[in-house]
C-alpha positions as MATLAB code, in Angstrom:
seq = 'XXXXXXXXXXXXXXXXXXXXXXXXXXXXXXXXXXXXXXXXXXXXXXXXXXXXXXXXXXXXXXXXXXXXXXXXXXXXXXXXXXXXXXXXXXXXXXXXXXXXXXXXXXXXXXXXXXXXXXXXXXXXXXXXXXXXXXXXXXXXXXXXXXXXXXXXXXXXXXXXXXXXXXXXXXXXXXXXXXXXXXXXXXXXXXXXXXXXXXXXXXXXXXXXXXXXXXXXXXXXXXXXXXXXXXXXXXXXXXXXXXXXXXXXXXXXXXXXXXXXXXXXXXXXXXXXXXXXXXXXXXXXXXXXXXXXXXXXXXXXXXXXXXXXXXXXXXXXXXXXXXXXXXXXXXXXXXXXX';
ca = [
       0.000    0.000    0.000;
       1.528    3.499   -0.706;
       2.064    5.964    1.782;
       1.416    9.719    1.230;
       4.752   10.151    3.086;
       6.446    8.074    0.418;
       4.589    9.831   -2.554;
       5.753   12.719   -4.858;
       3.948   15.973   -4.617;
       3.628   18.248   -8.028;
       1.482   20.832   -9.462;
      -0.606   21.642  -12.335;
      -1.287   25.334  -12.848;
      -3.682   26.279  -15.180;
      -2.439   30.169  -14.305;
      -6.220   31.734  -13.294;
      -6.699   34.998  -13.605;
      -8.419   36.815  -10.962;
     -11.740   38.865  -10.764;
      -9.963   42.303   -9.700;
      -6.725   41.200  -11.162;
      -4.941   40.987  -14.640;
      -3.276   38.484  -17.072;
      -0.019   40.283  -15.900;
      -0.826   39.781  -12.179;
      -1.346   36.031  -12.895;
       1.465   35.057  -14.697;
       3.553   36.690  -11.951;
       1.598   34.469   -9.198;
       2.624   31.282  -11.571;
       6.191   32.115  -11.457;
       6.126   33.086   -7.482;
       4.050   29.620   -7.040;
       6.628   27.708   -8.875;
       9.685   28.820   -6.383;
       7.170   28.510   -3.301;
       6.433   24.715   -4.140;
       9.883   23.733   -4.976;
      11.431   25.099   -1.465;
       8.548   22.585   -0.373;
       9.896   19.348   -2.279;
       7.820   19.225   -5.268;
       8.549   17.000   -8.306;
       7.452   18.856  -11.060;
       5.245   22.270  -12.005;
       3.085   21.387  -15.195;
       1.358   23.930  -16.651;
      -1.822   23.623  -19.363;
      -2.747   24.578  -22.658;
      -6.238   26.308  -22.666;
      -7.637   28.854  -25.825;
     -10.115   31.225  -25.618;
     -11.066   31.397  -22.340;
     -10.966   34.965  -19.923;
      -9.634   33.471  -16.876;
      -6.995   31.333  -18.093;
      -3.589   32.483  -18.981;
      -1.363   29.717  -19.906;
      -2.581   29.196  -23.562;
       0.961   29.958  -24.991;
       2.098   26.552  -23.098;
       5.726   26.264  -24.205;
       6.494   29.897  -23.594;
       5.474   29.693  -20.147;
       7.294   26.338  -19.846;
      10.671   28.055  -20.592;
       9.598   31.024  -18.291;
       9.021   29.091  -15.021;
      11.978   26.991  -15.596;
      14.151   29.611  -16.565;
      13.125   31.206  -12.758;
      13.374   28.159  -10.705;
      16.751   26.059  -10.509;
      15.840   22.422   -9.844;
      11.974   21.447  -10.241;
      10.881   19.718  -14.025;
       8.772   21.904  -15.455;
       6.364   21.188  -18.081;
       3.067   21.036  -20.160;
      -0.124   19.071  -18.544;
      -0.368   19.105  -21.114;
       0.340   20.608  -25.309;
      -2.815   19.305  -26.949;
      -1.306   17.999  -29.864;
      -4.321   18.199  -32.603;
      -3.716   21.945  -32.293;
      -0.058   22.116  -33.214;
       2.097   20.318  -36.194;
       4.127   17.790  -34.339;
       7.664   19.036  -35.601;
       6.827   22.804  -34.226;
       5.882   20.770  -30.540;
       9.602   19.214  -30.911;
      11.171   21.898  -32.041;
       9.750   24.335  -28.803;
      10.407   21.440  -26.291;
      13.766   20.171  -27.712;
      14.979   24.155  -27.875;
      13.529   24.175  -23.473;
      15.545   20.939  -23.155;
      18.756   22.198  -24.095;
      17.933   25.280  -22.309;
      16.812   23.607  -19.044;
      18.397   20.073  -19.658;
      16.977   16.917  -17.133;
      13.964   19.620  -16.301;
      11.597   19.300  -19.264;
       8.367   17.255  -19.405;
       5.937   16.930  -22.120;
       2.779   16.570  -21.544;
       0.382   15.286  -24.206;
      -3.651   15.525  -25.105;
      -5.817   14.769  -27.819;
      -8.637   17.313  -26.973;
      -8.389   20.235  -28.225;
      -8.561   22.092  -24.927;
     -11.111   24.813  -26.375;
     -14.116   25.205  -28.563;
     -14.184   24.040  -32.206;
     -14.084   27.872  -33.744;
     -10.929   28.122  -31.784;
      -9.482   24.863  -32.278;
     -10.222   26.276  -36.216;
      -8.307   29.295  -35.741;
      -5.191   27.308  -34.378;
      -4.651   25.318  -36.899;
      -6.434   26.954  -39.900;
      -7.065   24.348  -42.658;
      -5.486   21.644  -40.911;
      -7.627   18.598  -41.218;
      -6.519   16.324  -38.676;
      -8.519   15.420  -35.630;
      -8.212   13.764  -32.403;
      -8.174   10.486  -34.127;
      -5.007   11.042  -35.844;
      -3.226   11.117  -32.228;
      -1.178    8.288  -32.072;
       0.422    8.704  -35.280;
       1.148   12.422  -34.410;
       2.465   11.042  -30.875;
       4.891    8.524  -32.455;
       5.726   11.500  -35.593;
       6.791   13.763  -32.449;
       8.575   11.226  -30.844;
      10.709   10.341  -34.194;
      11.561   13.972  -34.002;
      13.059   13.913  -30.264;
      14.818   10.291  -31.205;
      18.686   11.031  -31.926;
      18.237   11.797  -35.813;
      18.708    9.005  -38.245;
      20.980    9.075  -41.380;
      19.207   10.231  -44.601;
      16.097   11.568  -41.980;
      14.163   13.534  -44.027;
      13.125   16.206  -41.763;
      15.475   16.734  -38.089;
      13.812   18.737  -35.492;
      16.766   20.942  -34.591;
      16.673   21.873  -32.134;
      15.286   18.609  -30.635;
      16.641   15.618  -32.589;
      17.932   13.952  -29.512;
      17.101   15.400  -26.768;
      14.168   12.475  -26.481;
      12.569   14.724  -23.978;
      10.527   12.305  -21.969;
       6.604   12.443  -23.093;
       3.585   11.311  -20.722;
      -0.345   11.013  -22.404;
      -2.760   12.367  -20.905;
      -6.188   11.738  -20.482;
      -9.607   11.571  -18.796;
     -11.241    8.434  -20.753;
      -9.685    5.147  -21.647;
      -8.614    5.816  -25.048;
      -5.425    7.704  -23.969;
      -4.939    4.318  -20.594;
      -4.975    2.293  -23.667;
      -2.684    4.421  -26.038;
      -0.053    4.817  -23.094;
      -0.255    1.004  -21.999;
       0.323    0.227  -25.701;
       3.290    3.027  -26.179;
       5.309    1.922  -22.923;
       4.146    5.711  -21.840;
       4.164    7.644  -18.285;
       0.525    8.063  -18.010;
      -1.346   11.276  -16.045;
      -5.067   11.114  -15.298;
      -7.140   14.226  -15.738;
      -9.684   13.466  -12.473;
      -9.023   17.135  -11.095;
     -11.826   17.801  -13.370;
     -13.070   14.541  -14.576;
     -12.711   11.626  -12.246;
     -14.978    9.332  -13.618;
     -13.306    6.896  -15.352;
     -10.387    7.033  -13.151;
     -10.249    3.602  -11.542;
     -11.238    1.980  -15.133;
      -8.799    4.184  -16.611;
      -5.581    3.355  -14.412;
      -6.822   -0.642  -14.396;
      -6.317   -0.576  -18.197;
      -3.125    1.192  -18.238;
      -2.101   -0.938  -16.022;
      -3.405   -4.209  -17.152;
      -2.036   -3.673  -20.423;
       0.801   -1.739  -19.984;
       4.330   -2.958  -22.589;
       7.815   -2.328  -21.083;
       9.693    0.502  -23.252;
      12.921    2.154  -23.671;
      11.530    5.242  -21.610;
       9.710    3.315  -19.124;
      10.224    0.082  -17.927;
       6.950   -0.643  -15.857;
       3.778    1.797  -15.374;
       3.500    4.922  -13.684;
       0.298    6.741  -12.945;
      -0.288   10.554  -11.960;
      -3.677   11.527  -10.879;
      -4.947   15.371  -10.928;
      -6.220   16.067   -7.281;
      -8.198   19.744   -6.871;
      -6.605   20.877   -3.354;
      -7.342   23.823   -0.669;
      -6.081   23.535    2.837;
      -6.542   25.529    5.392;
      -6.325   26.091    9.415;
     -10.243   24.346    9.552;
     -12.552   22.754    7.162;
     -15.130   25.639    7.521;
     -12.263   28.029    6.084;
     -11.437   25.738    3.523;
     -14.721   25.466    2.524;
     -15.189   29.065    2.184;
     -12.276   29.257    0.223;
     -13.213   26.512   -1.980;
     -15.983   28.258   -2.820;
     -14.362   30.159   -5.477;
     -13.797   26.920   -7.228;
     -17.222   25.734   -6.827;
     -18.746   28.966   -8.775;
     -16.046   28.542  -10.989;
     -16.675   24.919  -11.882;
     -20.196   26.091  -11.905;
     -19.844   28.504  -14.521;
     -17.787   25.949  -16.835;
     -20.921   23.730  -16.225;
     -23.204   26.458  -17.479;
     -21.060   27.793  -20.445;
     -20.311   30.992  -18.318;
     -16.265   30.668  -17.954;
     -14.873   33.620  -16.630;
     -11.844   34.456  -14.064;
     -11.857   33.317  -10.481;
     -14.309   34.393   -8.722;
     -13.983   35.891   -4.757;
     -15.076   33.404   -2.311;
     -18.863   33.443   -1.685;
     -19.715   31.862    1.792;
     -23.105   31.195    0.556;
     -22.694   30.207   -2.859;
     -23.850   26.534   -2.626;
     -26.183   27.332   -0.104;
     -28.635   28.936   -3.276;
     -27.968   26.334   -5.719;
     -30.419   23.672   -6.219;
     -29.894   19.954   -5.338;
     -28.900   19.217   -9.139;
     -25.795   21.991   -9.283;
     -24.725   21.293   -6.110;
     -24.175   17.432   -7.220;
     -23.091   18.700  -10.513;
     -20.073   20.485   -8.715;
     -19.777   17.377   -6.531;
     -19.284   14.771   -9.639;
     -16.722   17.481  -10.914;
     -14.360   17.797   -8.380;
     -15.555   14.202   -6.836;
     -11.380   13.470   -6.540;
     -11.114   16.629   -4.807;
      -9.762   17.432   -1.181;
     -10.692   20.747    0.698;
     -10.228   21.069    4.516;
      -8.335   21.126    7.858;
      -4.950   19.404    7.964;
      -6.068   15.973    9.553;
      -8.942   15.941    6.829;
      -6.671   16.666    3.892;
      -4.460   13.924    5.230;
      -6.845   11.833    5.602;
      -8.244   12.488    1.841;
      -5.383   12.144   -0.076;
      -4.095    9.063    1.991;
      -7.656    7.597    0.985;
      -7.070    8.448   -2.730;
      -3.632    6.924   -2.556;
      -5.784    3.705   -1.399;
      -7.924    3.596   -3.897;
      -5.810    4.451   -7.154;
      -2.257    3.363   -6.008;
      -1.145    6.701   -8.018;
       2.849    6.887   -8.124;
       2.305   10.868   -7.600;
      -0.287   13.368   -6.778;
      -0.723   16.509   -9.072;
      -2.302   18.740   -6.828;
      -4.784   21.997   -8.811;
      -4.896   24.710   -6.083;
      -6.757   27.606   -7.361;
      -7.233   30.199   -4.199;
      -8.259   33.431   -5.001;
      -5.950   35.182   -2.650;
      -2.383   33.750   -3.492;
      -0.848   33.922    0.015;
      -3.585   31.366    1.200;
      -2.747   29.449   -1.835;
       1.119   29.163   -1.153;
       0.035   28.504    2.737;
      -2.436   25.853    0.978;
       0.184   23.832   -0.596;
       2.676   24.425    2.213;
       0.172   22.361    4.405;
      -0.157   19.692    1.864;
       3.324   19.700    1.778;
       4.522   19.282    5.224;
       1.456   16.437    5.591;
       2.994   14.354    2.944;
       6.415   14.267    4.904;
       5.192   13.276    7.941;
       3.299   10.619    9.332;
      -0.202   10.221    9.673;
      -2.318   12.221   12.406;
      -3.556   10.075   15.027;
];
């Protein structure tokens, strides 16, 4: 059974912007969240691609890749992930091979099939590009080529990249990417901070079917976990609460930055939003120090995750860094009687 003492910590920041703040303002809260978490021990700082949305800010991925790592010294840093059927493979290996010899041993990349925004977007990306989500594995295995050290009489060499054979995870929250990664000998990161789900079916698969390959030699699982700690549950539930109407809006097709906490928020939603939310952020833990223990011990129980990617979206940033200090300082410790 694994131990949450024994268990790597990391984060995924999807950089929120913040009602009463700016896009400036929340890239600057990325970067001072990256040092903050690896003082605390963290693996690695993952950051993901969204388009077209108000209160998200990390839609130029690879940029912001290169800028956290280039202002932190030791944590990996990467994408959680690129969602590859916006981008031509070669420019993906070309951005990520330039960050590996920039940041070498520090780069991860992070892969999707979604899209990560709406289909007028997704348009705009890639133009007349007609490729599709289904076309995934061969533009997984294309990308790879390019990071491979380059062949004689290759065609096309990612340079930089050609390689560097920075190492690649898939990503997913359905079984098509358990199966892809099983089948591709692939590092494989489960997207239940907003879509839990599938997650036991998912990792059983991956597991189940997983093939031995030169980067990985037997399966490892991460598992998105939506965090907020604080002194007492009741606090941490009132901070949460900026989540909740956040998730709330995605729910509703209202997406807009975080929101301040709102105490009574759930309170004046009906039964069916409030379970809504629930479903959503079902892998979720929000309270007191002996309750956030206690959650993500219970989580390690049921998945048997290798690491916990923790999604901490406070409105106020101090009680975000003092969020995933506690989380921190419970995972090297024992439990609480």
């Amino acid at each position: 059974m694994k131990k949450l003492s024994e268990t790597p910590l990391s984060m995924l920041d999807l950089v929120a912007v913040r009602e009463g703040s700016s896009t400036a303002d929340a890239l600057k809260i990325a970067l001072q969240t990256a040092r903050h978490v690896e003082t605390l021990g963290f693996k690695r700082y993952w950051l993901a691609e969204h388009h077209n949305m108000a209160g998200v800010a990390s839609s130029a991925t690879a940029v912001l890749v290169g800028h956290i790592a280039g202002g932190t010294k030791s944590i990996r840093v990467g994408s959680g992930g690129i969602m590859l059927p916006n981008h031509a493979p070669l420019v993906v290996a070309e951005a990520f091979g330039t960050l590996a010899e920039l940041y070498p041993g520090r780069i991860d990349l992070g892969l999707g099939r979604a899209p990560g925004t709406d289909p007028y977007t997704m348009r705009a990306l890639r133009r007349h590009n007609t490729e599709s989500a289904d076309d995934f594995p061969r533009e997984v295995s294309e990308l790879m080529g390019y990071l491979a050290p380059a062949r004689e009489g290759q065609r096309i060499t990612a340079n930089p990249g050609a390689g560097t054979e920075v190492p690649i995870w898939l990503l997913g929250s359905s079984l098509f990417s358990a199966q892809l990664a099983a089948q591709m000998g692939l590092p494989y990161a489960f997207a239940s901070h907003f879509a839990p789900a599938m997650l036991m079916q998912a990792l059983e698969i991956y597991r189940r079917t997983f093939k031995p390959s030169a980067q990985l030699a037997k399966p490892y699982t991460i598992i998105g976990v939506p965090l907020i700690a604080a002194p007492t549950d009741e606090e941490a539930q009132y901070l949460a609460s900026s989540v909740y109407q956040r998730v709330y809006g995605i729910l509703t097709g209202r997406r807009g930055k975080l929101p301040l906490p709102d105490a009574n928020f759930i309170a004046h939603l009906d039964p069916a939003g409030r379970q809504a939310i629930a479903d959503f952020l079902a892998a979720g833990v929000i309270g007191s120090p002996e309750t956030v223990q206690s959650g993500l011990q219970n989580l390690l129980d049921q998945t048997e995750a290798d690491e916990l990617m923790l999604v901490c979206d406070v409105h106020d940033p101090a009680l975000r860094l003092r969020s995933l200090r506690i989380a921190a300082e419970l995972a090297s410790t024992p439990a609480l009687a």
